[in-house]
N, CA, C and O atoms as CSV, one atom per row, in Angstrom:
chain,resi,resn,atom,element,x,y,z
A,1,UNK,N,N,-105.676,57.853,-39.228
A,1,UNK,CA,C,-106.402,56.628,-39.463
A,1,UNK,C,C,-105.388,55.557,-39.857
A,1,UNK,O,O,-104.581,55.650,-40.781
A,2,UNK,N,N,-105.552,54.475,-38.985
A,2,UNK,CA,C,-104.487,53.194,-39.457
A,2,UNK,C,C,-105.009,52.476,-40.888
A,2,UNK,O,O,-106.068,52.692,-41.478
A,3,UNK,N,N,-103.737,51.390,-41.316
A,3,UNK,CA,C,-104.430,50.814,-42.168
A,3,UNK,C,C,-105.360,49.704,-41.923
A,3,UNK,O,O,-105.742,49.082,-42.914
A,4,UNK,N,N,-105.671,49.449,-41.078
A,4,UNK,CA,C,-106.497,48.602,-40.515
A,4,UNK,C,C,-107.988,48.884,-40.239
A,4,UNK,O,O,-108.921,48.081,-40.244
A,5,UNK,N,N,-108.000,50.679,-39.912
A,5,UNK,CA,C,-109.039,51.148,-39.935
A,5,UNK,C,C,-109.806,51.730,-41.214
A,5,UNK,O,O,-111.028,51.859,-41.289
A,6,UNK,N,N,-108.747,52.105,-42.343
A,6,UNK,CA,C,-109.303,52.227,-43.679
A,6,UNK,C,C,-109.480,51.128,-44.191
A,6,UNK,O,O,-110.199,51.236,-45.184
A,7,UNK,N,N,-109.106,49.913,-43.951
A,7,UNK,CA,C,-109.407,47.965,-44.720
A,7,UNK,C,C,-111.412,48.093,-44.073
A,7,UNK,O,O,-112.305,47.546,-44.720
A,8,UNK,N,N,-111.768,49.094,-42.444
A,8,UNK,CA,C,-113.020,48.596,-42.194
A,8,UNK,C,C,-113.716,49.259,-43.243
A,8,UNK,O,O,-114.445,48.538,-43.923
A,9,UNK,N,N,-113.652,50.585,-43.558
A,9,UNK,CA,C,-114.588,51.176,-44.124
A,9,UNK,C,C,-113.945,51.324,-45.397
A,9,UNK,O,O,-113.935,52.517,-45.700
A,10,UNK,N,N,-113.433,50.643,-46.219
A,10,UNK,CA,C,-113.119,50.249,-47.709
A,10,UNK,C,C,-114.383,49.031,-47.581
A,10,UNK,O,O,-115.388,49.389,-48.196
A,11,UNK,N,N,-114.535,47.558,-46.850
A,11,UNK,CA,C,-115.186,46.674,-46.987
A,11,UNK,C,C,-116.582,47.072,-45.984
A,11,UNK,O,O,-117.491,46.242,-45.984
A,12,UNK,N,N,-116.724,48.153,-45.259
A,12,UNK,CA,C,-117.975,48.486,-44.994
A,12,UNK,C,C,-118.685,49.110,-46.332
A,12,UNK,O,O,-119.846,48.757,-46.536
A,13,UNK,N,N,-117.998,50.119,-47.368
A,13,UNK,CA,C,-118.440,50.647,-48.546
A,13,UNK,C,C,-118.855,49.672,-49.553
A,13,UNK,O,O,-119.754,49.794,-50.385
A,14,UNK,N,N,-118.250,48.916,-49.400
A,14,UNK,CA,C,-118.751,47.542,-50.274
A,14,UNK,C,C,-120.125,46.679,-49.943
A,14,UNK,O,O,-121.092,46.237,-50.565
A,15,UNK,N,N,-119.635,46.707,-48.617
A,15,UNK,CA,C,-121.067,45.599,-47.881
A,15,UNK,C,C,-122.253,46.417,-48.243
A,15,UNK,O,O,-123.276,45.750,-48.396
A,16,UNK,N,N,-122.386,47.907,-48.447
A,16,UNK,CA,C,-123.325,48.469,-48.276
A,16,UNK,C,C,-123.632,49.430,-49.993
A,16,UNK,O,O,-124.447,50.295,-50.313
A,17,UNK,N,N,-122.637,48.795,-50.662
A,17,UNK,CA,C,-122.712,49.041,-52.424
A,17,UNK,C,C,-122.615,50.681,-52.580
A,17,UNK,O,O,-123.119,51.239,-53.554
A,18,UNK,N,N,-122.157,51.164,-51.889
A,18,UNK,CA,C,-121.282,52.413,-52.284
A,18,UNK,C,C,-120.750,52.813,-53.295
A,18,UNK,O,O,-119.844,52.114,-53.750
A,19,UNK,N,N,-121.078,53.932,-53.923
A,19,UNK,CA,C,-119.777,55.148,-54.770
A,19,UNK,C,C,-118.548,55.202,-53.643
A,19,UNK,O,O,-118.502,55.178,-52.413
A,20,UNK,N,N,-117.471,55.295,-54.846
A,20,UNK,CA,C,-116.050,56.190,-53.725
A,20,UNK,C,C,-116.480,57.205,-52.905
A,20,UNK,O,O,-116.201,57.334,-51.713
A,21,UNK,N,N,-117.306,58.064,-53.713
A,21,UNK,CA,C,-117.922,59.180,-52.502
A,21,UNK,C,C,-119.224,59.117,-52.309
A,21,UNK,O,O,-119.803,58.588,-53.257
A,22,UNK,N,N,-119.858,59.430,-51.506
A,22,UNK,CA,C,-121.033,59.065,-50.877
A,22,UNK,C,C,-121.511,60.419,-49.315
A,22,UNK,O,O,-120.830,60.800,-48.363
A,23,UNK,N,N,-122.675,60.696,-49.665
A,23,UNK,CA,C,-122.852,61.940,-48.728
A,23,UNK,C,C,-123.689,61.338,-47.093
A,23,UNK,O,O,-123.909,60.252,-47.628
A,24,UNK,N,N,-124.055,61.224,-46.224
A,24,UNK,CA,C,-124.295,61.110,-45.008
A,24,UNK,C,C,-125.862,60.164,-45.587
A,24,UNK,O,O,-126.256,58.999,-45.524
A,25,UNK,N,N,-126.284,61.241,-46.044
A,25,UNK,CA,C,-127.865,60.901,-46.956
A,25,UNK,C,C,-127.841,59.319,-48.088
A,25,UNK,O,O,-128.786,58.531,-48.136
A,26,UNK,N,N,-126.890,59.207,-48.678
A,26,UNK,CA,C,-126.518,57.873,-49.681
A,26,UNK,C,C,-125.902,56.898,-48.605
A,26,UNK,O,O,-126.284,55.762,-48.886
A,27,UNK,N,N,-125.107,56.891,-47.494
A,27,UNK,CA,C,-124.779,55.950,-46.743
A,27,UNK,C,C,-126.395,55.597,-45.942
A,27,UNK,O,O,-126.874,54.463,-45.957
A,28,UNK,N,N,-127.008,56.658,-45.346
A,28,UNK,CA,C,-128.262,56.175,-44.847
A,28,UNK,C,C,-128.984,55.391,-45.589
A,28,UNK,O,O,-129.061,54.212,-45.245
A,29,UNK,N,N,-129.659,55.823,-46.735
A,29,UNK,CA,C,-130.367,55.046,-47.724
A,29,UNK,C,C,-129.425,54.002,-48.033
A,29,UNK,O,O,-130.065,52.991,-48.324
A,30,UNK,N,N,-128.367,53.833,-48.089
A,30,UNK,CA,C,-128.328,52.397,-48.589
A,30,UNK,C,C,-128.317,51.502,-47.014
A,30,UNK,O,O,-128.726,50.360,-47.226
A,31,UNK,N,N,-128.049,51.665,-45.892
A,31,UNK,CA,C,-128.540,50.833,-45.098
A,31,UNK,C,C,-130.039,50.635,-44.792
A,31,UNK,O,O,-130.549,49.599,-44.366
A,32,UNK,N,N,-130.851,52.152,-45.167
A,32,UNK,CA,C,-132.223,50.971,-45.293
A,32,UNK,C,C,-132.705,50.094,-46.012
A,32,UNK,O,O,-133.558,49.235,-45.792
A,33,UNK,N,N,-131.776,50.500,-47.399
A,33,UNK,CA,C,-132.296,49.454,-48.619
A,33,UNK,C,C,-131.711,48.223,-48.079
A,33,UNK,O,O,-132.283,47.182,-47.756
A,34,UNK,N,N,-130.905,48.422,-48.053
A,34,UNK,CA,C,-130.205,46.753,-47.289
A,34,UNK,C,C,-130.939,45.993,-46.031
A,34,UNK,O,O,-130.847,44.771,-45.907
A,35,UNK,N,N,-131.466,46.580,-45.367
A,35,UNK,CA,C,-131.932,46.052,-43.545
A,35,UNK,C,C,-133.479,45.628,-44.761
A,35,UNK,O,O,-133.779,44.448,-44.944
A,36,UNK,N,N,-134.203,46.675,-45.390
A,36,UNK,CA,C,-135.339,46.063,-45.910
A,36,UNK,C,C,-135.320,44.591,-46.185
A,36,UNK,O,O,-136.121,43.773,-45.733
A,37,UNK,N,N,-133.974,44.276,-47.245
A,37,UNK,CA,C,-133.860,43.395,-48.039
A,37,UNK,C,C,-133.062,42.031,-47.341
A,37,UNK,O,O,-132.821,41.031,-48.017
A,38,UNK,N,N,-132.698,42.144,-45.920
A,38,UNK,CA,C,-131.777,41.072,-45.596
A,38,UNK,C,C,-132.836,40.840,-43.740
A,38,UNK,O,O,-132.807,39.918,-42.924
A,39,UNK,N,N,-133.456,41.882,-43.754
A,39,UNK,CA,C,-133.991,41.852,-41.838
A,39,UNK,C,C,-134.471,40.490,-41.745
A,39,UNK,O,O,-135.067,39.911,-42.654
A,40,UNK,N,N,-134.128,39.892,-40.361
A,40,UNK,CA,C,-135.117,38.740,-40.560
A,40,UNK,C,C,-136.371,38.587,-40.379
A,40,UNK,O,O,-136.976,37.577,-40.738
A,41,UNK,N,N,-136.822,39.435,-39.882
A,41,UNK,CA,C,-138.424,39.968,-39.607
A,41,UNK,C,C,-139.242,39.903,-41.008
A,41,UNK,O,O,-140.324,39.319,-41.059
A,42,UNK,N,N,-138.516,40.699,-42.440
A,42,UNK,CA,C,-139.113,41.144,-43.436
A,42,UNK,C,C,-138.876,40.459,-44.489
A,42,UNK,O,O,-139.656,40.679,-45.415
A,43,UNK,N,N,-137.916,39.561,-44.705
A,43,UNK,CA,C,-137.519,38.660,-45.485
A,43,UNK,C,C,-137.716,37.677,-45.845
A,43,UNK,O,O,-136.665,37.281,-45.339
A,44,UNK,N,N,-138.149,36.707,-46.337
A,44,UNK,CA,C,-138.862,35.247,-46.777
A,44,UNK,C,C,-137.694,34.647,-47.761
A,44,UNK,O,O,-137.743,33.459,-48.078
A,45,UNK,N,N,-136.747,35.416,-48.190
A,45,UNK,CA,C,-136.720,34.513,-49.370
A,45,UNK,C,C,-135.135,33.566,-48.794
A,45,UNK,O,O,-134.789,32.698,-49.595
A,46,UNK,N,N,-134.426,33.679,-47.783
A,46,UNK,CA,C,-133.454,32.976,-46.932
A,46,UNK,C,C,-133.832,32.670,-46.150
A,46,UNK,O,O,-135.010,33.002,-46.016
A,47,UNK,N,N,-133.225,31.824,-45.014
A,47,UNK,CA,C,-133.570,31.393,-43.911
A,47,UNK,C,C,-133.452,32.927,-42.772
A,47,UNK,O,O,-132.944,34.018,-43.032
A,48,UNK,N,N,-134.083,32.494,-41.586
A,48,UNK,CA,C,-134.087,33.655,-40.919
A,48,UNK,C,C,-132.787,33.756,-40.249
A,48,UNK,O,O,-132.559,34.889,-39.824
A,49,UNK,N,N,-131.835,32.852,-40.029
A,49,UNK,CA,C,-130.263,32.572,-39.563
A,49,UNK,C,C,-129.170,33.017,-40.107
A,49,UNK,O,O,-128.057,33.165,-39.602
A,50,UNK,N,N,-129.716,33.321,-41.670
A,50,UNK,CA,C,-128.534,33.679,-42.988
A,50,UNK,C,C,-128.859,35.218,-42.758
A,50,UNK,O,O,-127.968,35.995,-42.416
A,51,UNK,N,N,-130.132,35.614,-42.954
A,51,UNK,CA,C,-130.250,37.055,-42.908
A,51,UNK,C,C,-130.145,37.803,-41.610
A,51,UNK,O,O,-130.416,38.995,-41.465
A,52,UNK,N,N,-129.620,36.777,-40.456
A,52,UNK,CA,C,-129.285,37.750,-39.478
A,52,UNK,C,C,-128.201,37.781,-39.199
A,52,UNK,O,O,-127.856,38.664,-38.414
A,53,UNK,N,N,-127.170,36.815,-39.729
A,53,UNK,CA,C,-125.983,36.955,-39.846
A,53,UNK,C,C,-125.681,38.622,-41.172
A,53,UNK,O,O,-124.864,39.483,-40.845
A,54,UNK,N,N,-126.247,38.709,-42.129
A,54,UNK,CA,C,-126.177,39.188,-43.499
A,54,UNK,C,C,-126.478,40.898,-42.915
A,54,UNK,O,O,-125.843,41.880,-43.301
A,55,UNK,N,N,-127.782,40.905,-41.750
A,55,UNK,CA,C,-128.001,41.906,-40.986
A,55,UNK,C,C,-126.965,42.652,-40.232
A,55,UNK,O,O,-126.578,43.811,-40.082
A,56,UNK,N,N,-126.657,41.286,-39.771
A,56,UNK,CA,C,-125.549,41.929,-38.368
A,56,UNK,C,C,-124.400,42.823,-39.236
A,56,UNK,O,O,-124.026,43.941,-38.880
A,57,UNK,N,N,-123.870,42.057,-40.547
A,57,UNK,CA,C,-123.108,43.156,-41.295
A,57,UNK,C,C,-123.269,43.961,-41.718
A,57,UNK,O,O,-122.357,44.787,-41.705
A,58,UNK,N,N,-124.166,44.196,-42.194
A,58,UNK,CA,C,-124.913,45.240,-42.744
A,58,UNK,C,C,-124.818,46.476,-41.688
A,58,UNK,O,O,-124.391,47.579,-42.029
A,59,UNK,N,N,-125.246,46.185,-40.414
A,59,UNK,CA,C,-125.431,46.873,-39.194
A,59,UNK,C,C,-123.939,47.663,-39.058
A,59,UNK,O,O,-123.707,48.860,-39.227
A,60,UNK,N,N,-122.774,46.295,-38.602
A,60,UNK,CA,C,-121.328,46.750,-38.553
A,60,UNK,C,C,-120.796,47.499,-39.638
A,60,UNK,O,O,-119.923,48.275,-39.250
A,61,UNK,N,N,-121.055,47.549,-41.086
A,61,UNK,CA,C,-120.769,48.560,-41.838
A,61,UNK,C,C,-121.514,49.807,-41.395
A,61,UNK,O,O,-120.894,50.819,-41.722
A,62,UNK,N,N,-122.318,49.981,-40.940
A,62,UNK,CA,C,-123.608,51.173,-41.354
A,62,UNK,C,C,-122.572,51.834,-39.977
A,62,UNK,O,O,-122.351,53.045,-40.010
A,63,UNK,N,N,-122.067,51.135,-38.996
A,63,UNK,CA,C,-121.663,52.141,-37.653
A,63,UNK,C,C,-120.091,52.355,-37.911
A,63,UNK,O,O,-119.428,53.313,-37.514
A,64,UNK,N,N,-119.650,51.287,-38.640
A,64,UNK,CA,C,-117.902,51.563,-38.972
A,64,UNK,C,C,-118.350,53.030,-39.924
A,64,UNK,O,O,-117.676,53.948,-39.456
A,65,UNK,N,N,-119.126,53.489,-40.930
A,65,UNK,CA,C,-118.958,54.712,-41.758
A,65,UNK,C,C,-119.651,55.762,-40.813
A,65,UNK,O,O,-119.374,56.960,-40.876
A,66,UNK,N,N,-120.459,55.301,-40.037
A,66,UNK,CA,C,-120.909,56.309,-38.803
A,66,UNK,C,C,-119.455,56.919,-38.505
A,66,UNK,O,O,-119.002,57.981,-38.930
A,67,UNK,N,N,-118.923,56.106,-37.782
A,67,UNK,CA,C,-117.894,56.243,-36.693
A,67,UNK,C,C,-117.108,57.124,-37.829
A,67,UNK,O,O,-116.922,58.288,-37.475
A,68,UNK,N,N,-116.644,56.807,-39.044
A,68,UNK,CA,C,-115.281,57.636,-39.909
A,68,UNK,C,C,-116.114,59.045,-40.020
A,68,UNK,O,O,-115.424,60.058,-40.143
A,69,UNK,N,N,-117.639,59.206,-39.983
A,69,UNK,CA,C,-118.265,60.469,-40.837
A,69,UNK,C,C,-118.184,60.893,-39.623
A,69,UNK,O,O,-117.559,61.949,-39.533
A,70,UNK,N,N,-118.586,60.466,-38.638
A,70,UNK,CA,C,-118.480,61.345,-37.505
A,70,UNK,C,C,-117.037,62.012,-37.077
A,70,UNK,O,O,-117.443,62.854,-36.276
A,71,UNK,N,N,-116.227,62.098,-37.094
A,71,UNK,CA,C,-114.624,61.782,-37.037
A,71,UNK,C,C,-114.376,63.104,-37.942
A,71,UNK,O,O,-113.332,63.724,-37.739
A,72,UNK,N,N,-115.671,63.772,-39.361
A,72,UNK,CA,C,-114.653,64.215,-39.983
A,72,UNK,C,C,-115.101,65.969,-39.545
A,72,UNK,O,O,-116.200,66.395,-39.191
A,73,UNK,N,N,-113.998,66.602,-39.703
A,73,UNK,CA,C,-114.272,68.260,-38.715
A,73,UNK,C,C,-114.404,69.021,-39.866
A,73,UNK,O,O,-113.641,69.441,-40.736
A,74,UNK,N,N,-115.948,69.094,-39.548
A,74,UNK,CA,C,-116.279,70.594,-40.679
A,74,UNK,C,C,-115.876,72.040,-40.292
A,74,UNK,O,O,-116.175,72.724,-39.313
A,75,UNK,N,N,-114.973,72.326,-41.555
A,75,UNK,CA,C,-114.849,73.978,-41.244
A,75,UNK,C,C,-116.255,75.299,-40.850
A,75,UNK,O,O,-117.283,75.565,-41.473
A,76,UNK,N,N,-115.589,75.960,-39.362
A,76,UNK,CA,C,-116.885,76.596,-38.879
A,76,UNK,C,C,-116.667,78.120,-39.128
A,76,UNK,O,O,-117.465,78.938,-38.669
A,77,UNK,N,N,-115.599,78.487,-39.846
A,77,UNK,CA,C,-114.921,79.776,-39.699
A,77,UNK,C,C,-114.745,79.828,-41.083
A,77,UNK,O,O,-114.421,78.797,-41.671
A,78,UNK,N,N,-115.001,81.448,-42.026
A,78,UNK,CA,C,-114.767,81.391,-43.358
A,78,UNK,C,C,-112.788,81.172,-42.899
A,78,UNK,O,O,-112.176,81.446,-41.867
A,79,UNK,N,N,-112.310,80.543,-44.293
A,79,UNK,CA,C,-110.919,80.588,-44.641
A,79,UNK,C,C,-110.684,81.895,-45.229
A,79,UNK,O,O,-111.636,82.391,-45.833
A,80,UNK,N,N,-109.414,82.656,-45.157
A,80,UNK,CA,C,-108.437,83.365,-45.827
A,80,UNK,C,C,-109.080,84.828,-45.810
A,80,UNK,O,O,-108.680,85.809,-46.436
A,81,UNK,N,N,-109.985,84.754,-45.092
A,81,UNK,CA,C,-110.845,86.207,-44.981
A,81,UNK,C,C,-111.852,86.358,-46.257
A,81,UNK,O,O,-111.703,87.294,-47.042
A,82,UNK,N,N,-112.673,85.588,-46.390
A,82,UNK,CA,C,-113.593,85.435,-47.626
A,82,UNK,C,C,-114.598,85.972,-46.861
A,82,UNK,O,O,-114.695,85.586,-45.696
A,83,UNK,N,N,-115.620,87.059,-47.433
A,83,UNK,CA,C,-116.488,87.504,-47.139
A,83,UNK,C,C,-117.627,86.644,-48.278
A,83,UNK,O,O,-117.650,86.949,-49.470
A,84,UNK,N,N,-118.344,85.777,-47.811
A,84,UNK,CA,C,-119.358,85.068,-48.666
A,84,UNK,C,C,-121.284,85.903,-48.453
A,84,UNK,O,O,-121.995,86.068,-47.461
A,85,UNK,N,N,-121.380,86.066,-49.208
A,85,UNK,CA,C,-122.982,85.894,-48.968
A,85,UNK,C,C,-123.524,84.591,-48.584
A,85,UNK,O,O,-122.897,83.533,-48.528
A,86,UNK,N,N,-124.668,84.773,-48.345
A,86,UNK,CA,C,-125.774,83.622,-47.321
A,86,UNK,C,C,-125.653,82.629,-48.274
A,86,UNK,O,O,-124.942,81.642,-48.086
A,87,UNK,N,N,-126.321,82.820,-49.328
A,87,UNK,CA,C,-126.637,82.197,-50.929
A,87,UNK,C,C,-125.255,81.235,-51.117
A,87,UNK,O,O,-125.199,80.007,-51.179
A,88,UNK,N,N,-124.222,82.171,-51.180
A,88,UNK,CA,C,-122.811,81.733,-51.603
A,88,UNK,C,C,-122.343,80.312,-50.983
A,88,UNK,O,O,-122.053,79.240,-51.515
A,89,UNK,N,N,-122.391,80.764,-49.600
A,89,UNK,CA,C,-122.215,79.709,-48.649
A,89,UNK,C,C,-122.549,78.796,-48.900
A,89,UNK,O,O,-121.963,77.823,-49.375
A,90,UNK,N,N,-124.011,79.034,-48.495
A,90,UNK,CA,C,-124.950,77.509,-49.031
A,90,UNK,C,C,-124.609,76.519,-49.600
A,90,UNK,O,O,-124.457,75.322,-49.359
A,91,UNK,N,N,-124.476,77.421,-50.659
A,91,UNK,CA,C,-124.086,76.399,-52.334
A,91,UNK,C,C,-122.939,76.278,-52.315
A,91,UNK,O,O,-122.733,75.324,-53.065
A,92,UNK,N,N,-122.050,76.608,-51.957
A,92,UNK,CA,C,-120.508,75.824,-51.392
A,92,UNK,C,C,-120.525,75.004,-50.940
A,92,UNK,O,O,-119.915,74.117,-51.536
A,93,UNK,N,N,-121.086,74.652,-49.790
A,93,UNK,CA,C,-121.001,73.637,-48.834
A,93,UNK,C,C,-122.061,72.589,-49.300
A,93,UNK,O,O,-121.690,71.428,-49.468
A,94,UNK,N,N,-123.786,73.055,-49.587
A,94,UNK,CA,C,-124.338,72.128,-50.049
A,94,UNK,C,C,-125.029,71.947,-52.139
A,94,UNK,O,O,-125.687,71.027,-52.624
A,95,UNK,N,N,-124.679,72.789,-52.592
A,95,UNK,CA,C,-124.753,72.997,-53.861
A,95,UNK,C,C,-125.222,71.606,-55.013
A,95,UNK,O,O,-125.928,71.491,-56.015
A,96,UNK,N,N,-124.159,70.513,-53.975
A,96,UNK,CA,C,-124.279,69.252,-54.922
A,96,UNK,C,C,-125.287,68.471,-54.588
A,96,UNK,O,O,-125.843,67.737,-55.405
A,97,UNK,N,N,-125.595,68.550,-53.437
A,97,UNK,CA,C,-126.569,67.640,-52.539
A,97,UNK,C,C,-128.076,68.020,-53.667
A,97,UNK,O,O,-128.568,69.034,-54.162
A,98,UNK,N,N,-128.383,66.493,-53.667
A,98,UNK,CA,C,-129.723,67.090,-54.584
A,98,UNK,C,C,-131.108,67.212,-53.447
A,98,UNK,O,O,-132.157,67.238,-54.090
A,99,UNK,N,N,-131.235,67.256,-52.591
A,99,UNK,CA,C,-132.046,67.700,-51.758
A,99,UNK,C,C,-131.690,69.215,-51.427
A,99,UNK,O,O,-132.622,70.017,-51.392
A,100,UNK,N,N,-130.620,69.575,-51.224
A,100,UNK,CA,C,-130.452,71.252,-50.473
A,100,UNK,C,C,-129.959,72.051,-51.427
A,100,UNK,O,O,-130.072,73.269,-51.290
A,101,UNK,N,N,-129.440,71.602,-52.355
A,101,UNK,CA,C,-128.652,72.440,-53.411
A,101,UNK,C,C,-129.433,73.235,-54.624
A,101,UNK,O,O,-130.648,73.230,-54.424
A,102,UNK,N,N,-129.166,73.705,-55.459
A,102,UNK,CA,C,-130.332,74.006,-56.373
A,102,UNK,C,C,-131.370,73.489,-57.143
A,102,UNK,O,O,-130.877,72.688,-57.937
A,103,UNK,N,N,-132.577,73.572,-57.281
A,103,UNK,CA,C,-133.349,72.710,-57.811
A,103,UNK,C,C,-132.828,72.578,-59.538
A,103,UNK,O,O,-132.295,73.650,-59.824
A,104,UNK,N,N,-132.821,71.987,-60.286
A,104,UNK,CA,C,-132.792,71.813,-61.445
A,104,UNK,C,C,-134.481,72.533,-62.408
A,104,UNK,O,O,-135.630,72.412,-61.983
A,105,UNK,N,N,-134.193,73.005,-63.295
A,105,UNK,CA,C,-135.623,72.748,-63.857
A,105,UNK,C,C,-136.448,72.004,-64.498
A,105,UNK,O,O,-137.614,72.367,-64.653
């Protein structure tokens, strides 16, 4: 990745009010919260010219972090000869995610 291509998605993470890290699920939701709040269709409180300019970025961030998440290669093969259970796995890979990971009580 050039530095030119980490300057897009440093100021796409911004346009779209990002954590440093952020899971597939937190980049989605924050472009709908954003398209809700800027579309020109749904919006009243700017002109409809400002929020489709405000859109269109919104849009170009949401596909610049597409484009880097897509880009990144998930391991499909255990490493180092680890024999994991089903369970194990899971919660390795999704453990933190608060939708797939463990419920809390």
């Amino acid at each position: 990745m050039t530095k030119k291509d980490w300057e897009k998605v440093t100021a796409a993470k911004k346009i779209l009010e990002l954590e440093d890290k952020a899971t597939l699920a937190d980049i989605k939701k924050a472009f709908r919260r954003k398209s809700k709040k800027h579309h020109p269709d749904l919006s009243a409180t700017n002109s409809s010219s400002d929020n489709g300019r405000t859109m269109h970025k919104i849009s170009e961030a949401y596909e610049v972090l597409m484009q880097y998440c897509g880009n990144y290669k998930f391991p499909l093969v255990l490493e180092g000869g680890e024999d994991l259970e089903a369970e194990d796995w899971w919660m390795d890979r999704f453990g933190q995610d608060p939708l797939w990971g463990k419920k809390s009580d």
